[in-house]
N, CA, C and O atoms as a GROMACS GRO file, in nm:
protein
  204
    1UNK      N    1  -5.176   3.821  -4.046
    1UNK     CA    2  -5.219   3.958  -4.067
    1UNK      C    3  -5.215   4.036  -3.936
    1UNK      O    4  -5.141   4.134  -3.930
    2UNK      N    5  -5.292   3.999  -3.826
    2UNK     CA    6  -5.283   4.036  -3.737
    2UNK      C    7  -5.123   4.098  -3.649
    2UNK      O    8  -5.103   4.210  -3.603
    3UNK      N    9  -5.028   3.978  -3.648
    3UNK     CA   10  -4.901   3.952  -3.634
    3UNK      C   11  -4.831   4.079  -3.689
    3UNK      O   12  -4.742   4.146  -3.636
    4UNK      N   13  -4.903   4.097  -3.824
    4UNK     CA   14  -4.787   4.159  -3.878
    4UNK      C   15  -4.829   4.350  -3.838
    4UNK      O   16  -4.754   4.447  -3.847
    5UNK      N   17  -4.954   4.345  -3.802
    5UNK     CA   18  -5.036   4.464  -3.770
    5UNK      C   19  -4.949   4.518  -3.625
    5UNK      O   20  -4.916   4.632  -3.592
    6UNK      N   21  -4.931   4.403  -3.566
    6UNK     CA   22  -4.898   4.402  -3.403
    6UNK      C   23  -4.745   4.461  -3.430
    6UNK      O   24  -4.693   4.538  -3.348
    7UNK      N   25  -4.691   4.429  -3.523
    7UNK     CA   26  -4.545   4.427  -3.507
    7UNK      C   27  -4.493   4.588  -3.604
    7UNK      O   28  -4.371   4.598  -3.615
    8UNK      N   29  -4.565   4.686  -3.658
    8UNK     CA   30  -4.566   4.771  -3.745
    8UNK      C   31  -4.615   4.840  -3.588
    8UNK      O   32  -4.526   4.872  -3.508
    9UNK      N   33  -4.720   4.854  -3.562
    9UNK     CA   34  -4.746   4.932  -3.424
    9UNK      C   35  -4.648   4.932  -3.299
    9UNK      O   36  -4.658   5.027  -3.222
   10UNK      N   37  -4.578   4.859  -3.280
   10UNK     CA   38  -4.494   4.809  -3.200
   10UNK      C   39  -4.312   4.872  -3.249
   10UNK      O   40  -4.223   4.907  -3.171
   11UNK      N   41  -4.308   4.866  -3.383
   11UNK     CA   42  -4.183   4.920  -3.445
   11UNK      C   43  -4.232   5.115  -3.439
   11UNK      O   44  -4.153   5.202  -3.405
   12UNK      N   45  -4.325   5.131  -3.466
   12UNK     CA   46  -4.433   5.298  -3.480
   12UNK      C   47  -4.367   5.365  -3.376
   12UNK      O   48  -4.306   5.472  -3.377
   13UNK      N   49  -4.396   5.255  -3.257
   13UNK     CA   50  -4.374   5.292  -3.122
   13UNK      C   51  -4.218   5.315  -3.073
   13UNK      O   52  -4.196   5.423  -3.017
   14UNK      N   53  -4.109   5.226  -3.089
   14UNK     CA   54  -4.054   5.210  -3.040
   14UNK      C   55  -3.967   5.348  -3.149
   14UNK      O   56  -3.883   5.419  -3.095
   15UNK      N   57  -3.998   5.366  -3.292
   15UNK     CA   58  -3.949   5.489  -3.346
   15UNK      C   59  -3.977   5.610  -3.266
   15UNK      O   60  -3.889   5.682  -3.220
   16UNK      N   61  -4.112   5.630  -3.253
   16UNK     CA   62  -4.153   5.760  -3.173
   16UNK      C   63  -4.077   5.797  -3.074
   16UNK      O   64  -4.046   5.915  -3.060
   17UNK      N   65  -4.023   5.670  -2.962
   17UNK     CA   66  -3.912   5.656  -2.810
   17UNK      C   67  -3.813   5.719  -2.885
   17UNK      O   68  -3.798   5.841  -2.881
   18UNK      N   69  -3.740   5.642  -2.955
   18UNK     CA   70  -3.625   5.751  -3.036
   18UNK      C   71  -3.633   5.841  -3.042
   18UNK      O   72  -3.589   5.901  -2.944
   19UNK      N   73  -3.681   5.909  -3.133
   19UNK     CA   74  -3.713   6.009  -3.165
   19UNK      C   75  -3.701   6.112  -3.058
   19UNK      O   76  -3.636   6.216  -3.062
   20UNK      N   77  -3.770   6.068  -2.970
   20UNK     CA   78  -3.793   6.128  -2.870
   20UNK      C   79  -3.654   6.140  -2.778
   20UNK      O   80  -3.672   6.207  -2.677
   21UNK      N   81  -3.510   6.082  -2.796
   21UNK     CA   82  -3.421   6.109  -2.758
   21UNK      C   83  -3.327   6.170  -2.833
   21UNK      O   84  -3.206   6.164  -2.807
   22UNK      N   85  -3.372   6.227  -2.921
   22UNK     CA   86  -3.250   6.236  -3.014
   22UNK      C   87  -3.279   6.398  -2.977
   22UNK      O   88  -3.382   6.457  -2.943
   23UNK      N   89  -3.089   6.458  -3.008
   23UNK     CA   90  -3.105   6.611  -2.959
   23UNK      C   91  -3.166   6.667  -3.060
   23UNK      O   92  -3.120   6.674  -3.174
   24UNK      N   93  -3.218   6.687  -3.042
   24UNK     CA   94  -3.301   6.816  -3.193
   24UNK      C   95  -3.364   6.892  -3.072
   24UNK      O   96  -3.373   6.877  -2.950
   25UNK      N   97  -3.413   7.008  -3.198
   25UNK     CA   98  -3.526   7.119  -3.181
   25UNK      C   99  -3.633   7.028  -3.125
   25UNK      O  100  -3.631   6.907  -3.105
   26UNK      N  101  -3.755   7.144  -3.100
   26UNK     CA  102  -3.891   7.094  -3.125
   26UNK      C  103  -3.968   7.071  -3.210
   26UNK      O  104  -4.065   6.996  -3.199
   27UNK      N  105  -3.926   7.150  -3.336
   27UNK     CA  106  -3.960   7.176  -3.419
   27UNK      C  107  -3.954   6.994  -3.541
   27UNK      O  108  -4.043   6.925  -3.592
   28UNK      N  109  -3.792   6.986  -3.538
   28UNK     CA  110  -3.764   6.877  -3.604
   28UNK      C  111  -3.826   6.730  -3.540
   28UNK      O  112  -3.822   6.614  -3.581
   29UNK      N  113  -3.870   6.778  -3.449
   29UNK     CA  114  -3.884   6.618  -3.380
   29UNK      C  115  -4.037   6.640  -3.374
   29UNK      O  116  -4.106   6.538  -3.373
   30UNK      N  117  -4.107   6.777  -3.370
   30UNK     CA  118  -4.258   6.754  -3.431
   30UNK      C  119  -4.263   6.658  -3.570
   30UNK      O  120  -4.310   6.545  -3.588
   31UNK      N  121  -4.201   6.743  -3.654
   31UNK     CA  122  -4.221   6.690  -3.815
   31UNK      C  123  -4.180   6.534  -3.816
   31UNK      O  124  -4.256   6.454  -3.870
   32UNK      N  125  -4.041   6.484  -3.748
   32UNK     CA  126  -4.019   6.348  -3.768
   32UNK      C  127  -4.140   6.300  -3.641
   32UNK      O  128  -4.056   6.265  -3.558
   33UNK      N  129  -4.203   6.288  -3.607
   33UNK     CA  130  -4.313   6.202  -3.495
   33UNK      C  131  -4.423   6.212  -3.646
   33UNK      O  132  -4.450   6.105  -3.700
   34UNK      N  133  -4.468   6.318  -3.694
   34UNK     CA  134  -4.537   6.312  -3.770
   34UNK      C  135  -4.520   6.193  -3.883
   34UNK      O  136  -4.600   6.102  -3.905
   35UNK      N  137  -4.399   6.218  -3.948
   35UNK     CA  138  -4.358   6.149  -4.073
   35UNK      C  139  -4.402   6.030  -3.996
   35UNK      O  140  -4.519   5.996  -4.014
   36UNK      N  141  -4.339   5.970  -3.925
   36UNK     CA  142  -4.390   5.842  -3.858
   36UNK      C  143  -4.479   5.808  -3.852
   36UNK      O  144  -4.508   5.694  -3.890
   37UNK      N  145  -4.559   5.884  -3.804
   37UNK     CA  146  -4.706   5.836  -3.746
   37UNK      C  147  -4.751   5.797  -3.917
   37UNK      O  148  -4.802   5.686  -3.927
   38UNK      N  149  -4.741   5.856  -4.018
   38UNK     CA  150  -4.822   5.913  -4.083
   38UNK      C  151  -4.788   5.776  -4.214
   38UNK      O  152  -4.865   5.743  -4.304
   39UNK      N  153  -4.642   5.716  -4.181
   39UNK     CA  154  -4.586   5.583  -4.228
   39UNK      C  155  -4.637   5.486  -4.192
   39UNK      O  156  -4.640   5.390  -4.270
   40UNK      N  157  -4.700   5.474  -4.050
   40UNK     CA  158  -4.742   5.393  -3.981
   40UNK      C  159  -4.866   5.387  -3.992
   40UNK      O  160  -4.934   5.293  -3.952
   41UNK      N  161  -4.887   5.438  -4.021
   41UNK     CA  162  -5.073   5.413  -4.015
   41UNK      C  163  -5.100   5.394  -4.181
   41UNK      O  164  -5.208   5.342  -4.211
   42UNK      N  165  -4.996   5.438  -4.302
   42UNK     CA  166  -5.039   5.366  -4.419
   42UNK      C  167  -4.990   5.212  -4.390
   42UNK      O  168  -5.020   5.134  -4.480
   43UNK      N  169  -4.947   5.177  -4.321
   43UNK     CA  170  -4.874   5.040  -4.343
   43UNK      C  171  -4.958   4.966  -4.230
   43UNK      O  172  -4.953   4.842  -4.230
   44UNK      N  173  -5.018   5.017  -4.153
   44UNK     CA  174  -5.138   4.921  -4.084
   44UNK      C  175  -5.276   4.917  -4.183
   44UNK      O  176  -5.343   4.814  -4.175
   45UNK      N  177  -5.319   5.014  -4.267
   45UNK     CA  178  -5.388   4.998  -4.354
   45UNK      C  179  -5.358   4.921  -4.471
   45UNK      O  180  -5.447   4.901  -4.555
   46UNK      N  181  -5.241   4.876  -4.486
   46UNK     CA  182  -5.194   4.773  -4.601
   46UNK      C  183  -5.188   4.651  -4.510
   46UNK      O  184  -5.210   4.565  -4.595
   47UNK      N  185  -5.174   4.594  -4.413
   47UNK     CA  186  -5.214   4.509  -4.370
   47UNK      C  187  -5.337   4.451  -4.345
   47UNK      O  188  -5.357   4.330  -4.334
   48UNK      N  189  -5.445   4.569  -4.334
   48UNK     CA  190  -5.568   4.523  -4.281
   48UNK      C  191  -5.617   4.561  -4.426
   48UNK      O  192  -5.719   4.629  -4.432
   49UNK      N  193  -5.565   4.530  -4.527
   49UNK     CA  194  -5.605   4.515  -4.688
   49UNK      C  195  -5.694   4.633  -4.707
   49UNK      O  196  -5.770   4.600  -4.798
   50UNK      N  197  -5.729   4.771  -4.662
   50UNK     CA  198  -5.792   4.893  -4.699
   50UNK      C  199  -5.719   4.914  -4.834
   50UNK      O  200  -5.777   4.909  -4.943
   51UNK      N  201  -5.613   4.932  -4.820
   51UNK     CA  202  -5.522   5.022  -4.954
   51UNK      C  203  -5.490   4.906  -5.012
   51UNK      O  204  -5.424   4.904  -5.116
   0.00000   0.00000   0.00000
């Protein structure tokens, strides 16, 4: 459980770095950091059995 918590935070992260290189606006790369975050944190809550 833990493992798999570590490795969803760790993938979260390494999307956000992307993201963060890719040419876009500001605009588009607000909304995709969001979408992310917002993927990521249901899927650490399905690990830590909340949802």
């Amino acid at each position: 459980m833990l493992i798999g918590a570590l490795i969803t935070f760790v993938v979260v992260i390494l999307v956000l770095y992307l993201i963060n290189l890719l040419p876009l606006d500001g605009r588009a790369k607000q909304i995709a950091r969001v979408v992310v975050i917002i993927i990521g944190i249901i899927s650490l809550l399905k690990y830590i059995a909340v949802i």
